[in-house]
C-alpha positions in Angstrom: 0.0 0.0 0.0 1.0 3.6 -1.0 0.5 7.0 1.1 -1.6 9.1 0.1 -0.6 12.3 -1.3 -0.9 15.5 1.2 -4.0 17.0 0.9 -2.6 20.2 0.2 0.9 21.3 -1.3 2.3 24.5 0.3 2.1 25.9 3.8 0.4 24.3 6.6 0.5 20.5 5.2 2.6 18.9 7.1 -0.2 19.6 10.7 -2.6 18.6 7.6 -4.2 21.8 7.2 -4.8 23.6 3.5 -2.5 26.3 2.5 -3.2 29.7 3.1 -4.9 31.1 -0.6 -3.0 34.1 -1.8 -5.0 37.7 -1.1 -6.9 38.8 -4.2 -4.9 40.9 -5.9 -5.0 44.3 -5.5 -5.3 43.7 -1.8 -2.7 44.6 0.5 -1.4 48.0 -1.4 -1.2 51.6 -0.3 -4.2 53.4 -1.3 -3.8 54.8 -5.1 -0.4 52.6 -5.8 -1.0 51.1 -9.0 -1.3 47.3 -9.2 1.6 45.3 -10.0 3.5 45.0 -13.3 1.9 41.4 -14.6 -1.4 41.6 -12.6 -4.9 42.5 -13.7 -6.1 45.6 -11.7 -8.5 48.4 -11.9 -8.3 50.2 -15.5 -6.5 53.9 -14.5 -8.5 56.6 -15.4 -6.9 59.0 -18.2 -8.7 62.1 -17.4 -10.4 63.3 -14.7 -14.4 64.6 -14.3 -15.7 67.5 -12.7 -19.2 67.1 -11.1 -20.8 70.3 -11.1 -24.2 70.3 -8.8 -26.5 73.0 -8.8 -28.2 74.0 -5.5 -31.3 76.1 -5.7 -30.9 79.6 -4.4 -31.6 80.0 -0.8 -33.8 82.9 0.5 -33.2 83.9 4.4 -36.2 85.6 5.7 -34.4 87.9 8.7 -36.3 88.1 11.9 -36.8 91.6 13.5 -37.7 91.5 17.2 -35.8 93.3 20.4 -32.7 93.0 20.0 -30.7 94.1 17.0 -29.9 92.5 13.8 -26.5 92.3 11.4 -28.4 93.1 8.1 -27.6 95.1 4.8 -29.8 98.3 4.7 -31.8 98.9 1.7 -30.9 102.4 1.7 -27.1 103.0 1.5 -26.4 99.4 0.8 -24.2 99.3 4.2 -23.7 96.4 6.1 -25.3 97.1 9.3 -26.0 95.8 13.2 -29.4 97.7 13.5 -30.1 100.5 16.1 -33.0 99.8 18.3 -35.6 102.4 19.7 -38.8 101.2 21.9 -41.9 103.0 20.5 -45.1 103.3 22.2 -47.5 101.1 20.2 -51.2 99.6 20.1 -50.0 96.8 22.6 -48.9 99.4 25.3 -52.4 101.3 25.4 -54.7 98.0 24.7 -52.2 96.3 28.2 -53.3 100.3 29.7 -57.0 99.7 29.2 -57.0 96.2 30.6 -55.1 97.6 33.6 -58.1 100.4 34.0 -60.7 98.3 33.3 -59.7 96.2 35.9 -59.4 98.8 38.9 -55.3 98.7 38.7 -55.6 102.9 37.8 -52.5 103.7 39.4 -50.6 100.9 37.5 -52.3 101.7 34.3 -48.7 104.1 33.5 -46.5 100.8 34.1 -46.8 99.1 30.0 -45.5 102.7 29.1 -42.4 102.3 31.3 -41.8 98.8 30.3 -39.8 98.1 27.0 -41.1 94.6 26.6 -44.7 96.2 26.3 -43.5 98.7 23.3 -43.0 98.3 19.3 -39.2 97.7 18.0 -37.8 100.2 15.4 -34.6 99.5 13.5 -32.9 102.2 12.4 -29.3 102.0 10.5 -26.7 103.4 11.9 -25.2 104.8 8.9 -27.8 106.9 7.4 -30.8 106.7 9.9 -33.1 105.5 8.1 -35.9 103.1 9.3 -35.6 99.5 8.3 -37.8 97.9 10.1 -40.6 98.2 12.8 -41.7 95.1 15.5 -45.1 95.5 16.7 -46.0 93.3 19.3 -49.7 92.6 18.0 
């Protein structure tokens, strides 16, 4: 009787286990080396493309409330950081009324003291012009 023949030729067969396959190729280089002379690889590319994507055009809708805003005026064009002035508006005399109606008379002068109670104008610095008014109604 004859011996068999190892199961496997190559590394590992003489415990009786397979050989280690090679890596596929291309496997095991630095990122972007070209493959090795001989071996099939990824075809290089000869020229490169440009991917242009168009975004749509975005529209920011500025919010004008108490405290100032960096904006551009529409007057002289500036870029600004609005000046604010506290106005005595509707919301002031309709909080007044309520006050009165109530029987608070002597507090009925306090929502003209109070800036929260009063409109927001924004005025530019640069030329003085308004820009924009924040009612609180």
């Amino acid at each position: 009787m004859s011996a068999p023949p190892p199961p496997y030729p190559g590394k590992g067969q003489e415990a009786g286990y397979p050989a280690q396959p090679p890596p596929p190729q291309g496997y095991g280089q630095p990122y972007g080396a070209p493959p090795p002379a001989g071996q099939p690889g990824y075809p290089q590319q000869q020229g490169q493309t440009t991917v242009v994507v168009a975004q749509p055009a975005v529209t920011v809708v500025q919010q004008f409330r108490e405290s100032p805003v960096h904006t551009r005026c529409p007057h002289c064009q500036a870029e600004v950081v609005t000046a604010t002035q506290f106005e005595t508006g509707s919301f002031t005399w309709i909080i007044c009324l309520v006050l009165c109606i109530v029987g608070c008379i002597p507090c009925c002068i306090i929502p003209f003291c109070v800036d929260g109670c009063k409109d927001v104008i924004h005025t530019c610095p640069s030329c003085h012009q308004t820009i924009s008014r924040y009612s609180r109604l």
